[in-house]
C-alpha positions in Angstrom: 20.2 4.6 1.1 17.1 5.3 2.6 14.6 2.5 4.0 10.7 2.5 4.8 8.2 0.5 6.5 4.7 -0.2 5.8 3.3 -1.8 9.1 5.1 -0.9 12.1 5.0 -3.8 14.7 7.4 -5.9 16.2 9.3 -7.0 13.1 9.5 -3.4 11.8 10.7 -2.5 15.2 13.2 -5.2 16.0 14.7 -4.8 12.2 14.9 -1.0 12.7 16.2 -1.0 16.0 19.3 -3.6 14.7 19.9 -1.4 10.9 20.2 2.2 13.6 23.1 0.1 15.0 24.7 -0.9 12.1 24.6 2.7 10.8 21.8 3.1 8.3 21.0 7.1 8.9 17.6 7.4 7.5 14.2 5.0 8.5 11.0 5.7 7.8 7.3 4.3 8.9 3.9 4.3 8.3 1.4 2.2 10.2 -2.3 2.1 9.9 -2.9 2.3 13.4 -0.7 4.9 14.4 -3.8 6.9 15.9 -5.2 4.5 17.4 -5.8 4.9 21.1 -4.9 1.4 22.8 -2.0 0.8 19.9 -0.7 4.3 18.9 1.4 5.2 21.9 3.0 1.9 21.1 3.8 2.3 17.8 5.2 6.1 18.9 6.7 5.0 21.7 8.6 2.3 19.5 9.3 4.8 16.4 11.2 7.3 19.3 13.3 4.7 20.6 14.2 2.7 17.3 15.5 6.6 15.9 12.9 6.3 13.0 10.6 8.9 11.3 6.8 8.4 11.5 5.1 9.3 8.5 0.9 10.0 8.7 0.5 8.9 5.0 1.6 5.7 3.3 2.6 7.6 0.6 5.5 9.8 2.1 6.8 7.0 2.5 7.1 5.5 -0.8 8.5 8.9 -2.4 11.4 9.1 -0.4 12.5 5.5 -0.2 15.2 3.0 -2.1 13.4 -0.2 -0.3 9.8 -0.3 1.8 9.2 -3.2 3.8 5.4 -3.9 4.0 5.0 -6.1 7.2 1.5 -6.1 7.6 -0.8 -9.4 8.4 -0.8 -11.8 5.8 -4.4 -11.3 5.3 -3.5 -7.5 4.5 -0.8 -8.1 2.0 -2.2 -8.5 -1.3 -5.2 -5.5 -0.5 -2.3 -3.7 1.1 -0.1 -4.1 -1.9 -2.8 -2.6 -4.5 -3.3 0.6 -2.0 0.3 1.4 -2.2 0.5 0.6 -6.3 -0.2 3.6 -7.2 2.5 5.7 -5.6 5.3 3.2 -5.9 8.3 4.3 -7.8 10.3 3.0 -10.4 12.7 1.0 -9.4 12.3 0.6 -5.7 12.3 -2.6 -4.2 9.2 -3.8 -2.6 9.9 -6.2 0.1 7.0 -8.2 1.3 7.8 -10.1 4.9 4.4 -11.6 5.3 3.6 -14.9 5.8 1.0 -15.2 2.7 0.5 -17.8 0.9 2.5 -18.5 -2.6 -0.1 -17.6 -4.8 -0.9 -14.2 -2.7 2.7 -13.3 -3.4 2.6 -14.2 -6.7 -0.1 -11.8 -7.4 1.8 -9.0 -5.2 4.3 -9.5 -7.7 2.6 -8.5 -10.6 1.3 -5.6 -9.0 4.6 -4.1 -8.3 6.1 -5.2 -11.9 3.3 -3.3 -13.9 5.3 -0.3 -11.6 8.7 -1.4 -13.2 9.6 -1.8 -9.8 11.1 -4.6 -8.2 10.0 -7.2 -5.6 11.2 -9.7 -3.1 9.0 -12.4 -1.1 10.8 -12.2 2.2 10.6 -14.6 4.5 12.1 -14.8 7.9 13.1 -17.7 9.7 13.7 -17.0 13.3 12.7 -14.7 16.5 13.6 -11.8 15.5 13.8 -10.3 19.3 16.6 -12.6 19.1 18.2 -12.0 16.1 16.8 -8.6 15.2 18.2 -7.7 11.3 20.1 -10.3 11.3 17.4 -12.6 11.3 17.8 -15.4 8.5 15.9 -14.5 5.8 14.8 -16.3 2.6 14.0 -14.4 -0.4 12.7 -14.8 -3.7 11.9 -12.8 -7.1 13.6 -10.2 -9.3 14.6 -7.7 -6.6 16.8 -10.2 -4.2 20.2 -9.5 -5.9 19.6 -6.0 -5.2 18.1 -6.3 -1.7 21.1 -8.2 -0.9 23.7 -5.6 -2.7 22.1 -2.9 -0.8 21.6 -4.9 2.3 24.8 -7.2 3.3 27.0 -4.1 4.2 24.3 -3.6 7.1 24.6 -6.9 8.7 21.2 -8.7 7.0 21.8 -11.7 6.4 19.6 -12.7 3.1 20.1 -16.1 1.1 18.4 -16.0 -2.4 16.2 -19.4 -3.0 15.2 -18.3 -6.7 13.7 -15.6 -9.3 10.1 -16.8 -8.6 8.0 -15.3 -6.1 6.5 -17.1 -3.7 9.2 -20.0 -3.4 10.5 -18.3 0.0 7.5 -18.0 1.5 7.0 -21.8 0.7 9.9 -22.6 2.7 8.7 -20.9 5.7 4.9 -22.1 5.4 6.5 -25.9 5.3 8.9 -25.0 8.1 5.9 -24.3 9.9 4.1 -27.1 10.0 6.9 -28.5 11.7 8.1 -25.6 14.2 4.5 -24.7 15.2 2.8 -28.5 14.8 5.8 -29.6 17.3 4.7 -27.1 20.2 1.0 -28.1 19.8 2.6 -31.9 20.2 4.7 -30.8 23.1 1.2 -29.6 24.7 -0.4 -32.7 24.4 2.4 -34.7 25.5 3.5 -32.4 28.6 -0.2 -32.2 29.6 -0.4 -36.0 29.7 2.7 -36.2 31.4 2.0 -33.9 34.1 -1.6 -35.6 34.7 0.2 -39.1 35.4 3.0 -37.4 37.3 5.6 -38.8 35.1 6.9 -36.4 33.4 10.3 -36.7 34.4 10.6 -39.8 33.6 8.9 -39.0 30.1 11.5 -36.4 29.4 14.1 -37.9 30.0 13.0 -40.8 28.0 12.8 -38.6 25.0 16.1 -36.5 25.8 17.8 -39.8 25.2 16.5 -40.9 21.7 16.5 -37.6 20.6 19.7 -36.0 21.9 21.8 -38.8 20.7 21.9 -38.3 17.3 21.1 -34.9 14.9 18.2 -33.9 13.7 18.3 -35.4 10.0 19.6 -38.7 11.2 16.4 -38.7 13.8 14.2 -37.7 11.2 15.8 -40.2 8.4 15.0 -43.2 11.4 11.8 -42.0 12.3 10.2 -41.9 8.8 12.0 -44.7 6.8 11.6 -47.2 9.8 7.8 -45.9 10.3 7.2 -46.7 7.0 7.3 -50.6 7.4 5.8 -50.1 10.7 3.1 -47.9 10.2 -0.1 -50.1 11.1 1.4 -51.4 14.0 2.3 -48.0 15.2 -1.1 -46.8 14.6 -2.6 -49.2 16.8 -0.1 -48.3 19.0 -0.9 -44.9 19.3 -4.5 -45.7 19.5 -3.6 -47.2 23.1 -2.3 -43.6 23.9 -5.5 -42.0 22.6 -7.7 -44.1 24.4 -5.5 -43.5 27.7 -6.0 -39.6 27.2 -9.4 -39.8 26.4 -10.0 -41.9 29.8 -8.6 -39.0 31.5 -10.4 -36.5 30.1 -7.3 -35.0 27.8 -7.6 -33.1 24.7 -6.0 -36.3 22.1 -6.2 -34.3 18.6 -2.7 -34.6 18.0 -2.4 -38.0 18.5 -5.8 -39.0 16.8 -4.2 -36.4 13.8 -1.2 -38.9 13.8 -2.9 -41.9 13.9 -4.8 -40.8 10.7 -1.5 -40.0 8.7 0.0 -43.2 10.1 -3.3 -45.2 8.7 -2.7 -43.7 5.3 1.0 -44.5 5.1 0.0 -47.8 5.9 -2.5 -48.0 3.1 0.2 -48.1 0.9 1.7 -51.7 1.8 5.2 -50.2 1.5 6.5 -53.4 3.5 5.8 -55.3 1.0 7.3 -52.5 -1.8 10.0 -52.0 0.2 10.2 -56.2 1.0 10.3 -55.6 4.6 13.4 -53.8 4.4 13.6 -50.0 5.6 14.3 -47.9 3.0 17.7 -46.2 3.2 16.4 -42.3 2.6 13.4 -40.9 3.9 13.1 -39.7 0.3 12.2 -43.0 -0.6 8.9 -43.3 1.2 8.0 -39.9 0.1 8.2 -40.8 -3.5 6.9 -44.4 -2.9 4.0 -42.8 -1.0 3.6 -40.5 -4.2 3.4 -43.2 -7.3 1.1 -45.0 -4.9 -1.5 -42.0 -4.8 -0.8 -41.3 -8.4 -1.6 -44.8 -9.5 -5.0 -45.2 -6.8 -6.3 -42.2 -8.7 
């Protein structure tokens, strides 16, 4: 089985560098940069010590390989996938990793189908310094079963979500509103913290609520109790804004959560709910949902 790259940063890199050590003999890459004079020694320098074959043309790629992996910016991806169209062959699997939208993959898709090829929206959920090619992966569309046939026996580790393209990148484009809203929130509350000198004592605050019990059950508190609560946690937080603001601290987190907390409490779900917190987070979500459904 031979493997290619199109794109050859750190995910190519990090995923070649774990498939050498599991064994897989032959690697290829192409990368649009390899020339270039700040970026090409790094992209050589990478290719010698991952064992794997740079390639000048996009095309020598495709003609020698079972599966490419096109990691290129999600901006690139769809413009990307109609420059390689034409030399892709039948039957190889075209694995996009970007983090494009739905839609973009969706129309990658059809571009590698009118090549009676097959695809796979890949999507990986984790550091992959850390976890290299076993990184979790998501992946969805007509050529998953056979990325993960071809695949498993070198370590991946690839769960299918569905036929459809697009659905895996979906999971990771919702996962990040959490993993990358959280740090701009960590920020704003560490900056804060730090400026009043209390930041121990804010930490350690935290630690408490949320180290003592798991994530979902934090969650399943946080939102179904909120959603009873919401005005009065708005004004709330409007205190905290105003106490950044008087300090001259950046507050766009917080005013961004005062915002979603005015519209949840726009619904009245304490009076839907009878002043009772709902038992499932699922619950506000759909209550929030026939609300907006019936306002328009």
């Amino acid at each position: 089985m031979k493997l290619g790259f199109i794109g050859f940063g750190e995910a190519a890199f990090e995923l070649s560098v774990g498939l050498k050590g599991e064994g897989l003999e032959t690697i290829f890459a192409h990368d649009v940069m390899i020339d270039h004079p700040t970026y090409g020694p790094q992209i050589k320098e990478r290719a010698a010590q991952a064992q794997v074959e740079l390639l000048y043309r996009p095309e020598e790629v495709l003609k020698q390989v079972d599966i490419v992996i096109v990691a290129v910016p999600a901006d690139k991806a769809l413009e990307v996938s109609e420059m390689l169209k034409p030399f892709i062959k039948k039957e190889c699997i075209y694995v996009d990793v970007s983090a494009s939208t739905p839609i973009v993959k969706q129309k990658i898709n059809i571009n590698i189908q009118e090549k009676n090829a097959f695809f796979a929206d890949a999507a990986m959920l984790g550091p992959l310094p850390v976890y290299k090619h076993k990184v979790p992966i998501s992946a969805s569309g007509n050529g998953v079963d056979r990325l993960i046939s071809l695949m498993t026996p070198y370590s991946m580790d690839i769960t299918k979500v569905s036929e459809k393209p697009g659905d895996a990148s979906a999971v990771k484009l919702i996962r990040s509103i959490y993993m990358k809203g959280v740090v701009a929130l960590y920020l704003e509350l560490l900056e804060a913290s730090h400026e009043f000198n209390v930041e121990q004592l804010v930490l350690d605050s935290i630690s408490e609520t949320l180290d003592s019990k798991s994530f979902r059950e934090t969650m399943n508190r946080l939102v179904t109790g909120t959603s009873i609560h919401a005005l009065r946690r708005s004004i709330e937080l409007d205190g905290s804004i105003q106490m950044l603001e008087a300090s001259n601290l950046n507050s766009v987190m917080s005013k961004a959560a005062k915002s979603k907390l005015e519209t949840l409490a726009s619904f009245n779900l304490k009076e839907k709910f009878k002043g009772q917190k709902p038992d499932h987070w699922l619950d506000v979500i759909k209550a929030c949902k026939e609300d907006a459904t019936v306002n328009n």
